[in-house]
VEXLOSE-658473 format. One line per 2 residues: number of its first residue (from 1); their letters; for each residue x, y, z of N, C-alpha, C. Coordinates in Angstrom, 3 decimals. Layout:
// VEXLOSE-658473
NUM = a = X,Y,Z,X,Y,Z,X,Y,Z; ...
//
This chain:
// VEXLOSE-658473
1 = xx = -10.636,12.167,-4.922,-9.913,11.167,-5.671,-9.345,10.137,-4.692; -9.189,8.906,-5.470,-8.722,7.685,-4.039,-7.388,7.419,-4.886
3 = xx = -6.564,6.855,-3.951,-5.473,6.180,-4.545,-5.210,5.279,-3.673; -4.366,4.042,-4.465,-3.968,3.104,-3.411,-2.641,3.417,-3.143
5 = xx = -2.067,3.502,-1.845,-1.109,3.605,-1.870,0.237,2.298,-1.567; 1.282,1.954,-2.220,1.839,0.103,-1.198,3.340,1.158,-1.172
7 = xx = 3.898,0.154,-0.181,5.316,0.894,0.242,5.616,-0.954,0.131; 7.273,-0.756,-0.187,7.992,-1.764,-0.249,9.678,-1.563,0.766
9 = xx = 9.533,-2.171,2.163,10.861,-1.759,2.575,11.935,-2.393,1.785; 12.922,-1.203,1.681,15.024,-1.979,1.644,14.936,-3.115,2.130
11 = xx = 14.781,-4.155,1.355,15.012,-5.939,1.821,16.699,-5.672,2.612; 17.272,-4.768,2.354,18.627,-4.615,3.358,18.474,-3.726,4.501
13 = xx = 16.948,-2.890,4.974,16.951,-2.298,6.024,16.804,-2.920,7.162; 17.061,-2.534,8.212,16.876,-3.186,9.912,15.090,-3.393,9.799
15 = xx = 14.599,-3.907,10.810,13.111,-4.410,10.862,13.055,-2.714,11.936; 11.660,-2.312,11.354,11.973,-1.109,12.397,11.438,-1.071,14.345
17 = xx = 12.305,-0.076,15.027,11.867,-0.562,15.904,10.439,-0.046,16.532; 9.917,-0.732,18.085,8.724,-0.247,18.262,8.827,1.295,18.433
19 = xx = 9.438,2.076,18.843,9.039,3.681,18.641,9.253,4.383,17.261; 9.441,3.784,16.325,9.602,3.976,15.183,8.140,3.350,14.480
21 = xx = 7.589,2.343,14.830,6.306,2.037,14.730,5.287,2.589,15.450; 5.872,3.041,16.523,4.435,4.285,17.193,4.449,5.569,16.252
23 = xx = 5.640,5.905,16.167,5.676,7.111,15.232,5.035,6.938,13.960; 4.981,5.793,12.978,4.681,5.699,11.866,2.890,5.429,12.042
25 = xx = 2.361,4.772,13.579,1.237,5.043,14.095,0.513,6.008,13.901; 1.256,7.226,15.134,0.549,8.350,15.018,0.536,9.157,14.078
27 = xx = 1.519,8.811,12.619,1.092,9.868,11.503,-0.025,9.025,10.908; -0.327,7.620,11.021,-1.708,6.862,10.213,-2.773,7.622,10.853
29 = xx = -2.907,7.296,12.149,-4.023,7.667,13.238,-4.423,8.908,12.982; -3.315,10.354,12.986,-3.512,11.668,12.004,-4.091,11.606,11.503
31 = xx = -4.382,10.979,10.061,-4.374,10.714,8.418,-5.770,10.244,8.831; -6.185,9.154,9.199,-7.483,8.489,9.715,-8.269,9.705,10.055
33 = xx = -8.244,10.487,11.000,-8.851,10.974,11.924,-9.325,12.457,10.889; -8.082,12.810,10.208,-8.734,13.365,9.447,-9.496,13.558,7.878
35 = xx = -9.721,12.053,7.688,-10.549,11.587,6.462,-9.630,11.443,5.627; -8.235,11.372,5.521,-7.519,11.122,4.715,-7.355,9.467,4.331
37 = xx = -7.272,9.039,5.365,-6.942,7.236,5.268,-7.755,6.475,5.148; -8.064,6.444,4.538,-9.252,4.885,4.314,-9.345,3.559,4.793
39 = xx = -8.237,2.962,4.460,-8.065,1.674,4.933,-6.728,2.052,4.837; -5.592,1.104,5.844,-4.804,0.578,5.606,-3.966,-0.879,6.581
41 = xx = -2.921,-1.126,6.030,-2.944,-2.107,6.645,-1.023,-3.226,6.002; -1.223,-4.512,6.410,0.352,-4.853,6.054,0.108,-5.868,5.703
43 = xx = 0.859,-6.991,5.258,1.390,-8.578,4.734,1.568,-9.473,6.125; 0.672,-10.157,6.194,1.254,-11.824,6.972,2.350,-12.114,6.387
45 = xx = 3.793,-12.031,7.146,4.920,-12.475,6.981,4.759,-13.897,7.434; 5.334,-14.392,6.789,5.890,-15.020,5.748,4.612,-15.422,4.557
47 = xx = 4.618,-14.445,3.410,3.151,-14.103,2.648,3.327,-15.493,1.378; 2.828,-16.496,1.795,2.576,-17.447,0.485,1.565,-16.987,-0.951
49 = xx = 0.480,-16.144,-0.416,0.048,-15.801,-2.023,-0.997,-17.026,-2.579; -2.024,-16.549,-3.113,-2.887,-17.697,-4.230,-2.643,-16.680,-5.153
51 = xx = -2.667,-17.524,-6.230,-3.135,-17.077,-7.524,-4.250,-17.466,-8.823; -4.924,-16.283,-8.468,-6.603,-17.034,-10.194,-6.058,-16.400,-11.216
53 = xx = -6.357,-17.328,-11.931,-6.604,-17.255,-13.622,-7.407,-17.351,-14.580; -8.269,-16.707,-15.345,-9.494,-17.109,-15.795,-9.071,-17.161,-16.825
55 = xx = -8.481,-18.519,-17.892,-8.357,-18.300,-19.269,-9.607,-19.381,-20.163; -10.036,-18.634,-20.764,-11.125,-19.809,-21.798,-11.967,-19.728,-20.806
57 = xx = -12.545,-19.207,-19.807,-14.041,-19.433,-18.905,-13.203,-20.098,-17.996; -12.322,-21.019,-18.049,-12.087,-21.864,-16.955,-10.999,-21.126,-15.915
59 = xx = -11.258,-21.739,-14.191,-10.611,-20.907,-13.123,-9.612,-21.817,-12.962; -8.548,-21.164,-12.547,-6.969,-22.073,-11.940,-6.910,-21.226,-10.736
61 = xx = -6.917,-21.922,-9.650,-6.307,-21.339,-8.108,-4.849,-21.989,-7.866; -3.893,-21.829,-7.761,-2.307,-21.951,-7.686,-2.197,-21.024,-6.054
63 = xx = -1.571,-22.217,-5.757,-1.123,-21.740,-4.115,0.702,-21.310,-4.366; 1.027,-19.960,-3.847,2.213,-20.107,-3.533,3.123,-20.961,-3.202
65 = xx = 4.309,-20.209,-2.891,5.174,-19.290,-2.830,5.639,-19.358,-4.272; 5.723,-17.628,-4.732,6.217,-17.535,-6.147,7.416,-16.969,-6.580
67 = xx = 8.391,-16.845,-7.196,9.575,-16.834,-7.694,9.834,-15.538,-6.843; 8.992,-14.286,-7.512,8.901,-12.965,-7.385,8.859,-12.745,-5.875
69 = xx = 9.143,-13.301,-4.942,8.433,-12.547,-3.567,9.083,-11.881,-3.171; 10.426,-11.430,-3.581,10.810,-10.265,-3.359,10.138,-8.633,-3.881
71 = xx = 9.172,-9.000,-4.220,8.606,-7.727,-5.412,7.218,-7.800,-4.023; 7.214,-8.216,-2.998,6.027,-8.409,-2.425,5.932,-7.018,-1.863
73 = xx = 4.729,-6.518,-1.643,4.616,-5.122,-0.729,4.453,-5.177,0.576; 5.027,-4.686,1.350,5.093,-4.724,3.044,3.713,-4.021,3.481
75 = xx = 3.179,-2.836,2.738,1.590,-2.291,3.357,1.135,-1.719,2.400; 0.205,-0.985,3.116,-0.565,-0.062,1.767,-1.348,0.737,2.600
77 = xx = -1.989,1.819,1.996,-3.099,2.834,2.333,-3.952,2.680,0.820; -5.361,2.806,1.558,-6.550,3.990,0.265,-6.600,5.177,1.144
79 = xx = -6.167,5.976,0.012,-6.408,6.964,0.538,-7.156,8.190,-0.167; -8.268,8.858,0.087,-8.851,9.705,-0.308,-8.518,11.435,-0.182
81 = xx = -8.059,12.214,-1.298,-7.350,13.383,-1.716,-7.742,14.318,-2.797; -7.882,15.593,-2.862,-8.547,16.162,-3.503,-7.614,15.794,-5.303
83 = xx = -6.578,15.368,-4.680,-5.398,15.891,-5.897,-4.693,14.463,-6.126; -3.479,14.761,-7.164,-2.135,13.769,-7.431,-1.236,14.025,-6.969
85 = xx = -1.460,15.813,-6.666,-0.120,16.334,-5.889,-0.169,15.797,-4.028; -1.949,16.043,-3.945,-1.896,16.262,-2.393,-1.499,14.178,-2.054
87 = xx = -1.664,13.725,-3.248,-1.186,12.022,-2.977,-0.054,12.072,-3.019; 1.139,12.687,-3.456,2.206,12.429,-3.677,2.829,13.069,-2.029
89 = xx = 1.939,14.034,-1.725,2.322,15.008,-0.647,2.288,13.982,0.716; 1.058,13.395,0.638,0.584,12.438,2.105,2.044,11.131,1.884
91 = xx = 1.752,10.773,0.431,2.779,9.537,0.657,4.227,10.051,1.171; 5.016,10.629,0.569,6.102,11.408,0.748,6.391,10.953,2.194
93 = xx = 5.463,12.018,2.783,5.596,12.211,4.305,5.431,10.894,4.898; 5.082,9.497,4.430,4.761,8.556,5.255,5.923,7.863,4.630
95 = xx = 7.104,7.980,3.495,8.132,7.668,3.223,9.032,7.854,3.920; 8.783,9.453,4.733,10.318,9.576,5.195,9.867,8.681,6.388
97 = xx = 8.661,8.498,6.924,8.850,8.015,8.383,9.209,6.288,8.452; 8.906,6.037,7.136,9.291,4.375,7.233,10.621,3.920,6.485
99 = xx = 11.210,4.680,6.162,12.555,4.515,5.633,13.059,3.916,4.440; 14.107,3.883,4.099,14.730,3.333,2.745,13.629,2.140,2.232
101 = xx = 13.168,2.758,1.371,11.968,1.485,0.435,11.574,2.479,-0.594; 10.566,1.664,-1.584,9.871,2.044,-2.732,8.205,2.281,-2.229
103 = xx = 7.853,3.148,-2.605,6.339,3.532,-2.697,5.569,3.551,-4.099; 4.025,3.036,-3.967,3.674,3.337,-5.506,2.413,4.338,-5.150
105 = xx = 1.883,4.850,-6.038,0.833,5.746,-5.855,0.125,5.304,-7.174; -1.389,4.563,-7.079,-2.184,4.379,-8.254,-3.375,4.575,-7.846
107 = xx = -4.322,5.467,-8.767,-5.415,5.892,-8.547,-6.130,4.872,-8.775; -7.708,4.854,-7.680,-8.272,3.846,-8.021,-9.831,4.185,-8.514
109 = xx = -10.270,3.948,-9.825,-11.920,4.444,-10.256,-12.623,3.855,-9.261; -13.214,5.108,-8.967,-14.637,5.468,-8.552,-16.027,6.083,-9.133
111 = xx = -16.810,4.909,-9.322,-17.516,5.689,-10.507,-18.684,7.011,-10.207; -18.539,7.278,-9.292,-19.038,8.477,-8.691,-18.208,9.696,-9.467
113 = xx = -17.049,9.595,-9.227,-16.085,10.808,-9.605,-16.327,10.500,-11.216; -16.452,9.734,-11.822,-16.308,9.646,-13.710,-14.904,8.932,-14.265
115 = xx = -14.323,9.532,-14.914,-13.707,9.052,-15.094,-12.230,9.675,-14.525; -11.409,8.516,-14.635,-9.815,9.121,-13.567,-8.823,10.429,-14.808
117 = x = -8.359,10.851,-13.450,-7.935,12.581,-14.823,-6.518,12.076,-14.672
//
């Protein structure tokens, strides 16, 4: 099963420091190494954003910055897991290491697997 995973830091936490980013490293590099991590990765700060719209056939591209950018996500993982538990289990652990923020966990179809349980 894949899920995407995004983390959102405490807009009131400190920026973290670099051994706090090696640490949050070597649990990705872990995760990688052992087929858990798929991709992951972070936001170009200061993140302006496009936005499409397809209404009636016709496309609208709209360039940022949008009201919401506080709702923006700081990173994300795909990550591949037998389970919902063993996703909740990997994220968890990559919560405590990045500190006060929000995490989401959403599965993503693969149409190999059928349909999502």
């Amino acid at each position: 099963m894949k899920f995407l995973m995004t983390y959102q830091q405490n807009p009131n936490a400190a920026p973290p420091t670099p051994e706090h980013m090696q640490k949050i490293g070597e649990f990705t590099m872990k995760n990688i190494q052992a087929g858990i991590v798929k991709m992951t990765g972070g936001l170009v700060r200061p993140t302006k954003g496009i936005q499409l719209e397809c209404k009636g056939g016709k496309m609208s591209v709209i360039d940022g910055p949008f009201v919401e950018t506080k709702e923006l996500i700081d990173g994300f993982a795909l990550v591949e897991v037998a389970s919902r538990e063993e996703a909740v289990r990997v994220a968890s652990e990559f919560m405590q290491l990045a500190g006060d923020g929000v995490g989401e966990i959403l599965q993503v179809f693969d149409m190999g697997e059928g349909q999502p349980r």
